[in-house]
N, C-alpha and C positions, 0 to 999 in steps of 0.2 A: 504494500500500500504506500503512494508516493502522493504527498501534498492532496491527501482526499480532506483534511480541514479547511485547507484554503480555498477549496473550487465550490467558492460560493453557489455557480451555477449548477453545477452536479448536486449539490443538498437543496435547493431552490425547486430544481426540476422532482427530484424525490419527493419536497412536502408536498409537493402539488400535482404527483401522479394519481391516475385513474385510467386503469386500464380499461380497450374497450369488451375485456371478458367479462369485466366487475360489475355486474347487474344482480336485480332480485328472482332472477332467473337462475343463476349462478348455483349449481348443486356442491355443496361444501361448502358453506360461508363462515367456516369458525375461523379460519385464516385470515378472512380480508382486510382485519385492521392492521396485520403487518405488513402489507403490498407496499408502503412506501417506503418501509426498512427493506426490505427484499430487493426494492427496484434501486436502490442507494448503495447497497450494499455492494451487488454484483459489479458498479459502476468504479466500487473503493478497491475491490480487490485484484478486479481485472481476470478471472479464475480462465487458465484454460481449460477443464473441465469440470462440470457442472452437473453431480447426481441428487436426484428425487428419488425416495424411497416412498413411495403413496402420494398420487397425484391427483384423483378423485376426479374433480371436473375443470383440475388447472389452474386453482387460484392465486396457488403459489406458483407454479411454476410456469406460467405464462408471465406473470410479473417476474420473474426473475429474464425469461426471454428476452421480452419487452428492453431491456436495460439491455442487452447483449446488443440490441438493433441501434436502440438509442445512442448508443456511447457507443459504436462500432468498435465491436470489440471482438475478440480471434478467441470468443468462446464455444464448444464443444457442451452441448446439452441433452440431460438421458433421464426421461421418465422412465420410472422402473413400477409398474403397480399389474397386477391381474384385471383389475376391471370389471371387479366378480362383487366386490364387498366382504361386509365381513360382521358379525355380529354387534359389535359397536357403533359404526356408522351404515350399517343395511346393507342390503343386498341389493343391487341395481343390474338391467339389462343389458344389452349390447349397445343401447341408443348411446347410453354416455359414454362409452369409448367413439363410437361413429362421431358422437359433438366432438369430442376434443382431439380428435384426428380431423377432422374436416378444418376446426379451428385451425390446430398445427400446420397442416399442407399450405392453407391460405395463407399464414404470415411466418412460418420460422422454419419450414421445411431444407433450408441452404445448412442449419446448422444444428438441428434438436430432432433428436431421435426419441419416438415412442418404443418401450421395450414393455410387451404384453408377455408377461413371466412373473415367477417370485423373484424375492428378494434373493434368496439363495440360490436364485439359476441365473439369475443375472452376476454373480459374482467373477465367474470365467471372463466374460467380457471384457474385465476391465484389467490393467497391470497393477501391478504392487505401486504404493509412491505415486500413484498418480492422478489422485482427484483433488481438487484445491477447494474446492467445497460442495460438503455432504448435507443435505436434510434429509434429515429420518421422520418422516410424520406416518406411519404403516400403523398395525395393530399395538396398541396402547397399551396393553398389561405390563408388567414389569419385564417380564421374562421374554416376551416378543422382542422391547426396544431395547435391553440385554443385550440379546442374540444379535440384533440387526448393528449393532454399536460395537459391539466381538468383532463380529464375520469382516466387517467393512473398514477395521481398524487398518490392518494393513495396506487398502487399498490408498489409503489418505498418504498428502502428501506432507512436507515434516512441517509449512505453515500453514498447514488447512484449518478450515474452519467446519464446524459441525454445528448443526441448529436441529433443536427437538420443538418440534410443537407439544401442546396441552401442560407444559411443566407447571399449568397453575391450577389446573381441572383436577379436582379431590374427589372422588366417588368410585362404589362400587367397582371393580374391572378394568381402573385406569390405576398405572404405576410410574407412568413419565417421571410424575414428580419425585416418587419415591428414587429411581436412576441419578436425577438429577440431583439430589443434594448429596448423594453418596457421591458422585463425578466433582459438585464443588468441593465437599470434603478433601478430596483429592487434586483438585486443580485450582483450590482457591481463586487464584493469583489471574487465573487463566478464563476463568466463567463470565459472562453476565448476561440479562437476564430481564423481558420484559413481562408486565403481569396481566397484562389487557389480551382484549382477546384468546382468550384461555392460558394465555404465558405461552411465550417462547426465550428456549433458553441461546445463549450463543459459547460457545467455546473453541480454544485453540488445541486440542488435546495432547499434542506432540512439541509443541514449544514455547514454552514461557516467553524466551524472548518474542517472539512474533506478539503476545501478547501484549507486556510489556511495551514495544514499539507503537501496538495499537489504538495503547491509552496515551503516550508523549504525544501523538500526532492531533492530538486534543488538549491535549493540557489540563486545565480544569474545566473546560466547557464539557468533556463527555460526556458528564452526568447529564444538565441540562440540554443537550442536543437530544439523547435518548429520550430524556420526556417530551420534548417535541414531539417525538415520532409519536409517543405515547397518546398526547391528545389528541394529533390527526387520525391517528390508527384507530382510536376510540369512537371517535366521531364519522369514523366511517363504517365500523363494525354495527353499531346501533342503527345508521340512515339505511343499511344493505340489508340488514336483518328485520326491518322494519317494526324497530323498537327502541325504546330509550332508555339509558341507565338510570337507576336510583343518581340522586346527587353523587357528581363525579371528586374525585378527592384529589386534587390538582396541585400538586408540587411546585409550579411558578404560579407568579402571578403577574398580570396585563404587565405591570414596570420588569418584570424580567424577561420575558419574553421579546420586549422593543429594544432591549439592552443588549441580549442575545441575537438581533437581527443586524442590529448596529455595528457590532463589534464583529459580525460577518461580512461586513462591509457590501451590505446590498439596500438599497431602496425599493422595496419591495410593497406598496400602497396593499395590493389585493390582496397578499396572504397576509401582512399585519391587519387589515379589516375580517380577515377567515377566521385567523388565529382570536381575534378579540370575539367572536361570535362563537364562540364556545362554549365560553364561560355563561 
């Protein structure tokens, strides 16, 4: 990651993505308040390969595309999901692989491969060392995202990055979270970690420094950038699922947020009038 604090326009373009897959159409909407961490992210790291472990109907992983196209970048992109379901998010027919293959061929087909298999059979495919960033969002028990986080460790490269979704979802048959604090336990230094939209966790698993570098290239502003994303991501997850949070608990306020835009050195009228319509 090189000078991704100072490209004002790369984090500008981020707060203010919407893809055009993100509709109330859209099957799988627990993702979509992180699309603009997603679509920011791919932009900071540059990854030249890109795996998806559970793609559902693409929320994440069209947003991650989308950012490949955008910022023309020499990325390499691989859904890996059956397309079948699965007792926690349902069973669905062949139409939603047909949607998000038809989607695909129309916009990202030069560089993003659908792989209609498991997880464990897609494993052959890929070399040791060579994927720069993993998400795992598949079957949620503990022992699933275990397995999937085991199997695919070696595939990772030594600065990659790893994102689990639901790390904040507590109930019956979901274990993300329980994975994940045993991983910060272990990687402190190296985790962090949003709580909206069911929580998604982000980690570097194989190198502190890459870490470490991660947060210098912020300074003190990462916290505060994070929650940015936090209340676009939120305000998009409730207008898509067409519902509204209890009173949201917001970590800046109007004066930090303008101070935050300021010292990004952008004049930016409409997303400071976005950003103040929030609250």
């Amino acid at each position: 990651m090189k000078d991704i604090a100072s490209s004002t326009n790369t984090l500008l373009a981020a707060l203010t993505y919407a893809g055009t897959h993100i509709n109330k159409d859209l099957q799988g909407k627990a993702w979509v308040g992180h699309t603009p961490f997603a679509y920011w992210l791919v932009a900071a790291l540059k990854p030249k390969i890109l795996v998806e472990l559970g793609t559902h109907g693409g929320g994440s992983y069209f947003s991650f595309c989308q950012s490949v196209v955008d910022n023309k970048l020499d990325t390499k992109t691989y859904a890996i999901d059956t397309w079948m379901g699965e007792k926690q998010a349902g069973f669905y027919s062949e139409s939603l692989f047909k949607k998000v293959m038809d989607f695909n061929i129309e916009h990202f087909d030069n560089f993003s491969t659908l792989m209609k298999m498991t997880f464990d059979e897609a494993l052959n495919e890929f070399d040791d060392n060579s994927v720069d960033l993993l998400h795992i969002d598949g079957f949620h028990s503990y022992e699933a995202v275990s397995n999937d986080f085991c199997t695919w460790y070696p595939k990772l490269s030594k600065e990659a990055i790893v994102l689990f979704h639901d790390t904040h979802e507590i109930k019956p048959g979901f274990g993300v979270h329980q994975f994940w604090d045993e991983l910060k336990k272990e990687h402190r230094e190296q985790c962090f970690e949003f709580k909206h939209s069911h929580g998604l966790g982000m980690c570097f698993p194989k190198s502190s420094k890459a870490a470490i570098n991660f947060k210098k290239e912020f300074s003190l502003d990462l916290e505060k950038i994070f929650n940015l994303f936090s209340i676009i991501g939120d305000d998009i997850y409730y207008n898509i699922n067409g519902r509204y949070s209890l009173q949201k608990n917001f970590q800046l306020s109007i004066d930090d947020l303008v101070k935050i835009l300021k010292k990004l050195k952008t004049d930016n009228p409409e997303l400071s009038n976005e950003l103040k319509s929030l609250f």
